[in-house]
FIKOLZA-696966 format. One record per residue: z negated, x, y negated of N, C-alpha, C in turn; residue in three letters. Coordinates in steps of 0.02 Angstrom, whole numbers, plus 50000, padded with zeros to 5 digits. Example, Ala and Ser with C-alpha at 12.3 -4.5 7.8 and 13.67 -1.06 7.14 Angstrom:
REM residues 2
496105066050284496105061550225496105066050165Ala/496465064250112496435068450053496065064549998Ser/
//
This chain:
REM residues 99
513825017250441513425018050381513065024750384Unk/513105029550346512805035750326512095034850290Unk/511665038350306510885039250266511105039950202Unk/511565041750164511625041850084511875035850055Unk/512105030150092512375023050067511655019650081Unk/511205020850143510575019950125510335017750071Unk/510175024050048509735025649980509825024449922Unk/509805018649893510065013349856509315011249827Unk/509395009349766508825007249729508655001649745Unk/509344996349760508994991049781508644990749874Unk/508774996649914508664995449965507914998749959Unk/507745003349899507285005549909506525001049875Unk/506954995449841506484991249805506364987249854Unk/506804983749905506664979349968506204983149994Unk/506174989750032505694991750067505304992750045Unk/504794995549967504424996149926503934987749958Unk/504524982449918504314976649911504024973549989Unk/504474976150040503994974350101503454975850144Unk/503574982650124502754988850122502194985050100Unk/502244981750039501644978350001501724972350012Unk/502044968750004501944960950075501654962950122Unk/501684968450192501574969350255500614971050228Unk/500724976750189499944977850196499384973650145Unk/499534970150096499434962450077498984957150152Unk/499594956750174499294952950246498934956150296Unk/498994962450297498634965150335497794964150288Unk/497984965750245496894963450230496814957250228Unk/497374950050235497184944350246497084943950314Unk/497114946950367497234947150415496364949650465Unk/496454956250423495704957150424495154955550383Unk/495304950750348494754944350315494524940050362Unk/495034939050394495074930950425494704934550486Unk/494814941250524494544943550579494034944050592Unk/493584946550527493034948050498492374942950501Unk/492834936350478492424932050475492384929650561Unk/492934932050599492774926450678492264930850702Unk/492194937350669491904940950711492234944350785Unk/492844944250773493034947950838493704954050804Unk/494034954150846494484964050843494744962950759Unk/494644969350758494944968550658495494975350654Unk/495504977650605496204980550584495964986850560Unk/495844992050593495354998150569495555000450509Unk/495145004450446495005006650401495705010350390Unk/495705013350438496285020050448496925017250435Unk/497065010550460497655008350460497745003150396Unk/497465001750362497404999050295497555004650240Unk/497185010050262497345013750208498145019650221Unk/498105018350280498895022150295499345019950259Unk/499685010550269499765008150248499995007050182Unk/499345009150148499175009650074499695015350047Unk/499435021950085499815026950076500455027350080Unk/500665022550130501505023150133501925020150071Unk/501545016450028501725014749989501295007249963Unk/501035004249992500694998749992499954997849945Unk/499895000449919499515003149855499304996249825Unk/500004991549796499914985849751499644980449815Unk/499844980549853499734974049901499044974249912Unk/498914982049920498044982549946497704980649900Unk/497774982049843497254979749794497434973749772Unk/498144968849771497954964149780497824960149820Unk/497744961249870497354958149975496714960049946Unk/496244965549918495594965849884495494960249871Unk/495674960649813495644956249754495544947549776Unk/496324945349816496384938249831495724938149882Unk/495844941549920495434939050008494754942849960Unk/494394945149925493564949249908493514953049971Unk/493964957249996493954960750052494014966750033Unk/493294971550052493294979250048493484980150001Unk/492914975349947492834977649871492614983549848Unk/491814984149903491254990549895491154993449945Unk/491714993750000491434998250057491585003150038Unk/491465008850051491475015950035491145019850080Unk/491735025750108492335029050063492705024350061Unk/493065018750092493755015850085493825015950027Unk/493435013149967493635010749897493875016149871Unk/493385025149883493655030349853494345033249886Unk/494365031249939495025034249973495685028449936Unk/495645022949924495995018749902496115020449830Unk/495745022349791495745023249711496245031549715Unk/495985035449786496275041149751497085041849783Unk/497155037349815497915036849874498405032149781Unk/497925027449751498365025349686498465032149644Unk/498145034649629498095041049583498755043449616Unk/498705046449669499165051549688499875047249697Unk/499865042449687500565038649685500785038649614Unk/500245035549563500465035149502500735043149489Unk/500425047949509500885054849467501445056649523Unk/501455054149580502195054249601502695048549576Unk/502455045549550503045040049512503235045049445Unk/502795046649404502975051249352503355056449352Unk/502885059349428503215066949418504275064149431Unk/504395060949496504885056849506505405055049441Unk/504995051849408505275049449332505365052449276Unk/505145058249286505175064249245505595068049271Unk/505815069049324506265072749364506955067849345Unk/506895061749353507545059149339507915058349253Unk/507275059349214507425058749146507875067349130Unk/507585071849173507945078949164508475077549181Unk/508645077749238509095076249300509555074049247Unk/
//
């Protein structure tokens, strides 16, 4: 198998789709940690995460678990990691409407 049979819409929607499952659980994960009070899932790696693509899962792991609604920076680093995705989906989708 070659890296260009790879790259398949549907393989890229599976990995999309498991990016945001994986980091989803990762803030249920550090909900649940949170509350025992013992090792949790650092800031850094939630929002990496986020960045790799995990954007929807994080805000909805926010959302479900009320986890790192108002901490801040996370919330501003989280709002601006969506931003910069939404205009790479565009710029992306605008490239393919030329294309």
């Amino acid at each position: 198998m070659t890296i260009p049979t790879l790259l398949t819409l549907p393989n890229a929607l599976g990995l999309f789709a498991l990016v945001n499952l994986w980091t989803f659980m990762l803030f249920g994960f550090d909900k649940i940690r949170a509350a025992q009070g013992t090792w949790r899932v650092s800031e850094g790696t939630l929002l990496a995460w986020a960045f790799l693509g995990g954007t929807i899962g994080a805000y909805a792991g926010r959302a479900l678990f009320r986890h790192k609604t108002r901490k801040q920076p996370f919330s501003s680093h989280l709002h601006q990691t969506a931003i910069l995705h939404v205009f790479a989906v565009a710029l992306v989708g605008g490239w393919m409407l030329v294309g």
